[in-house]
C-alpha positions in Angstrom: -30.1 -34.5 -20.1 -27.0 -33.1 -20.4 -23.5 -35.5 -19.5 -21.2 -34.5 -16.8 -18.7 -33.9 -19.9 -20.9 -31.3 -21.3 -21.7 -29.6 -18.5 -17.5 -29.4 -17.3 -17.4 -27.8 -21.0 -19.8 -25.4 -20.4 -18.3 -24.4 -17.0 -14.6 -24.0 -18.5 -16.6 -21.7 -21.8 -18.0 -19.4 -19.3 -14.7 -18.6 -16.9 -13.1 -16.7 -19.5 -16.3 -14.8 -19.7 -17.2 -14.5 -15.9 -13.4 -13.4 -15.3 -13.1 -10.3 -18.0 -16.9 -9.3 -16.2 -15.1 -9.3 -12.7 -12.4 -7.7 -14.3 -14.1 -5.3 -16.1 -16.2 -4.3 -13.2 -13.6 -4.1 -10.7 -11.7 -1.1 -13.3 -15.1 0.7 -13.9 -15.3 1.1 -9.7 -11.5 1.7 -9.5 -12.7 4.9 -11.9 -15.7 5.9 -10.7 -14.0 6.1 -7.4 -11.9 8.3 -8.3 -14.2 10.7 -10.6 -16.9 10.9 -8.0 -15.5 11.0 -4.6 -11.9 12.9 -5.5 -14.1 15.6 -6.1 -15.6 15.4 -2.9 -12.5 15.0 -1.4 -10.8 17.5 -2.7 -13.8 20.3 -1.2 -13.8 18.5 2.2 -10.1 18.1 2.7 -9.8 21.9 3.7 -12.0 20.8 6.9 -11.2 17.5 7.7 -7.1 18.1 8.2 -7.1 15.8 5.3 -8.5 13.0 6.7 -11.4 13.0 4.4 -9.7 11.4 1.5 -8.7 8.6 4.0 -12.4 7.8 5.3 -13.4 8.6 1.4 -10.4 5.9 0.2 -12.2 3.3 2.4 -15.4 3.3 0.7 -13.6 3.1 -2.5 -11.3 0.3 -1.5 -14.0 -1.7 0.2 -15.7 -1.4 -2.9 -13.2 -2.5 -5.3 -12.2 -5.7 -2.7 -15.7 -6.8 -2.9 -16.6 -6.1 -6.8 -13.0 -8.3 -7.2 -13.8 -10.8 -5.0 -10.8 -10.6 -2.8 -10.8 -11.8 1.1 -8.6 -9.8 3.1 -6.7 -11.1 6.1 -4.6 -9.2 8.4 -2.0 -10.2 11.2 0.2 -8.3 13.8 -2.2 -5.3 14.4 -1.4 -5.4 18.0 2.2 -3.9 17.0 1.0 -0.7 15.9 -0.2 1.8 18.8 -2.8 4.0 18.0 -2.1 7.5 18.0 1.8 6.9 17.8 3.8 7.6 15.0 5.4 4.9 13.4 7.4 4.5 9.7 6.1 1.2 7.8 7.8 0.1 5.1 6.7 -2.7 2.9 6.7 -5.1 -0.3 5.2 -3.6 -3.3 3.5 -6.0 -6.2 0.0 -4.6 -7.1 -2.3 -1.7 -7.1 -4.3 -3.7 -4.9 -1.3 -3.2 -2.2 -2.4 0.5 -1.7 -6.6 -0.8 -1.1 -5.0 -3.1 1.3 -3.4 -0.8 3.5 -5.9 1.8 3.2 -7.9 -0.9 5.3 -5.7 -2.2 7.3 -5.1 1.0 8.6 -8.4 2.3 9.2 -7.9 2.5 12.9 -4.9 4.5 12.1 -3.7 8.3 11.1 -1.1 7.9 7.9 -0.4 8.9 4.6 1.3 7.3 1.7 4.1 8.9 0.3 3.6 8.8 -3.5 5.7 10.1 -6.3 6.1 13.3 -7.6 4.3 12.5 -11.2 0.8 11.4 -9.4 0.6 15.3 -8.4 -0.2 16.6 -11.6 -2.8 13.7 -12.1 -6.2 15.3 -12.7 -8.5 14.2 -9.6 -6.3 11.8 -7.8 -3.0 13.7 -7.6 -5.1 16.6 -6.7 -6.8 15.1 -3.8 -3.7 13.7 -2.9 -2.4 17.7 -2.7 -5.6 19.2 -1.1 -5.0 16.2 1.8 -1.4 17.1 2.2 0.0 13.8 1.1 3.9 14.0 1.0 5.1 13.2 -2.7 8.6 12.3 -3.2 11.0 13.5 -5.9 12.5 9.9 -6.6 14.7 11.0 -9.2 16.7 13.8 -7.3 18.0 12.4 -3.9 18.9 15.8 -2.5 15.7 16.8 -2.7 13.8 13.8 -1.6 16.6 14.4 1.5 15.0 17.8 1.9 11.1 16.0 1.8 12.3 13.8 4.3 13.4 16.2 6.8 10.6 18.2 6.8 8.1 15.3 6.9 10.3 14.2 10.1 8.9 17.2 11.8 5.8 16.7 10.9 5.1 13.0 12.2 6.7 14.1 15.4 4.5 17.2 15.4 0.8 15.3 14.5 1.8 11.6 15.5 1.1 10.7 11.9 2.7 7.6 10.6 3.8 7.0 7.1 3.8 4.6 4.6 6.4 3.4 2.1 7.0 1.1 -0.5 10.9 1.4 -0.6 11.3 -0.7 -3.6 9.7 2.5 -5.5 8.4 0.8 -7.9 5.7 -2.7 -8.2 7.9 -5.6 -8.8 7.1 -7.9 -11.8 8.8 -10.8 -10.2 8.6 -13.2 -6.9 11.7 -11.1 -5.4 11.8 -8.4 -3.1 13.6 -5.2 -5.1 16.6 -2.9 -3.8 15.4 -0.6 -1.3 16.1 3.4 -1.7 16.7 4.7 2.0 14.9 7.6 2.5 12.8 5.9 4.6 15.4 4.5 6.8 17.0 8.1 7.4 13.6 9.4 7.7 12.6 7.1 10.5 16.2 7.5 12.3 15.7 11.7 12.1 12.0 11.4 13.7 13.3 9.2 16.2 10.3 6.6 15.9 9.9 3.2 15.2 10.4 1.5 11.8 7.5 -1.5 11.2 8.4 -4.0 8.4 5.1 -5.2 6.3 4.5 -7.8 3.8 1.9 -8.1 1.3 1.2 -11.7 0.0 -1.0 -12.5 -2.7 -1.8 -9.0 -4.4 0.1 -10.4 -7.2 -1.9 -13.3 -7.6 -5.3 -10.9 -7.8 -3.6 -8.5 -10.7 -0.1 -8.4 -11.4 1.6 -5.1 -12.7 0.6 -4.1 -16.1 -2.1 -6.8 -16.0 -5.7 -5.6 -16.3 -6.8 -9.3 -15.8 -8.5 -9.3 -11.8 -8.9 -12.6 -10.2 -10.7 -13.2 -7.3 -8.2 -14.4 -4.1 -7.3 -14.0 -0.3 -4.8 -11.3 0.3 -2.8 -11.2 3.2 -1.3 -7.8 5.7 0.9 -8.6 8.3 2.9 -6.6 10.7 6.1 -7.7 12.1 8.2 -7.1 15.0 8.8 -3.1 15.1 12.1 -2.1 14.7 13.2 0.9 17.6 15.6 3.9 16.1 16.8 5.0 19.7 20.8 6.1 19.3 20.6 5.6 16.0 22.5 8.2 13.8 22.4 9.0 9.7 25.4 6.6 9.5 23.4 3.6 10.7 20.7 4.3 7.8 22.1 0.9 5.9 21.7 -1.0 9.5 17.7 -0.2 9.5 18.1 -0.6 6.1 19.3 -4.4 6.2 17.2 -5.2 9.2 14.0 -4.5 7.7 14.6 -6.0 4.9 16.1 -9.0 6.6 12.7 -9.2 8.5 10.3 -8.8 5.3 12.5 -11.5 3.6 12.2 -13.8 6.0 8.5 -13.2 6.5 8.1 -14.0 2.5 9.8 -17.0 2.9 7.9 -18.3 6.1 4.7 -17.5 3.9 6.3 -19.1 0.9 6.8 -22.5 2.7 3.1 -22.6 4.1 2.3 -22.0 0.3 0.3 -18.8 0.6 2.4 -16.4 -1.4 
């Protein structure tokens, strides 16, 4: 009969294993995902407003979360309004930020607002087109002005909210990243509501450049939203510093209770 030592052994010789299955896995759905229903997406879009890639997304990101083994928790719903458009800006650490919010805001109509490159991505960047997802020129800021203007209009127009990551980019570190502001001036030109996010533990389940996938509990929550009433271009760095204020503090609440 075998000792407790030997059996501890056998359990620490098999992890390694068991982890690059999970890991494996979880890819293999993050691709079929995108080879079989982009497709679908891309055909439907036409007739759904583009709201078919959103319900599509949700089958794809409930199916990665559960192939990963990741237990989603989310907090603050009750300050977003259905039907109302809002700006949400938020930390950015992991691809698994993106499945998050796809589910978190189920109830919701939105749209990321991905770069420019991702359009000329076979499948994904053109279901991203055919459903009318905003890219944004990061590397010219008159233009992404321009984008922001014209998207502006057109949360006013549908009462569609958006989504941003304003640090552009996944950090590689436990620190929050310099914002860009088009989001700011965005939300102060459609005269709605900025909400701060924060993400905590998509790190923890894969890290950028990392195709290791461990299995953890992340966490979505909404904080206080953030009006834009009176508010001119000029106060862009305000919002700006407010939000980010807000996210910090939230990071370091979460950081104390040990969760992030």
């Amino acid at each position: 009969m075998p000792s407790d030592d030997m059996a501890l052994a056998s359990d620490r010789a098999d992890a390694p294993q068991a982890s690059l299955v999970r890991s494996l896995m979880t890819h293999i759905v993050m691709a079929a995902g995108v080879l079989i229903l982009g497709p679908i997406a891309i055909l439907l879009s036409p007739f759904s407003r583009g709201d078919m890639v959103l319900f599509l997304a949700r089958i794809w990101s409930r199916s990665i979360l559960r192939v990963a083994g990741v237990r989603l928790e989310i907090a603050g719903m009750e300050r977003l309004v259905r039907g109302e458009a809002r700006v949400l800006v938020g930390n950015h650490t992991s691809n698994f930020d993106i499945y998050v919010m796809i589910l978190a805001l189920r109830d919701h109509r939105f749209r990321f607002t991905p770069k420019k490159e991702l359009q000329w991505v076979p499948v994904l960047g053109w279901a991203l087109w055919a459903s009318h997802f905003p890219f944004i020129d990061r590397g010219r800021s008159q233009k992404s002005l321009q984008t922001m203007k014209r998207l502006a209009e057109r949360i006013r127009r549908m009462g569609m909210s958006l989504v941003f990551f304003p640090e552009a980019t996944r950090s590689t570190r436990n620190e929050l990243m310099a914002f860009k502001k088009g989001p700011f001036v965005l939300a102060i030109d459609a005269g709605v509501s900025l909400v701060p996010f924060v993400i905590h533990g998509a790190r923890r389940v894969q890290g950028r450049h990392v195709f290791t996938v461990r299995p953890d509990t992340i966490r979505v929550t909404f904080l206080e939203p953030i009006s834009t009433e009176g508010l001119r271009y000029e106060d862009r760095d305000d919002l700006l510093l407010r939000a980010r204020t807000a996210i910090l503090e939230e990071l370091g609440d979460e950081k104390a209770k040990g969760i992030s």
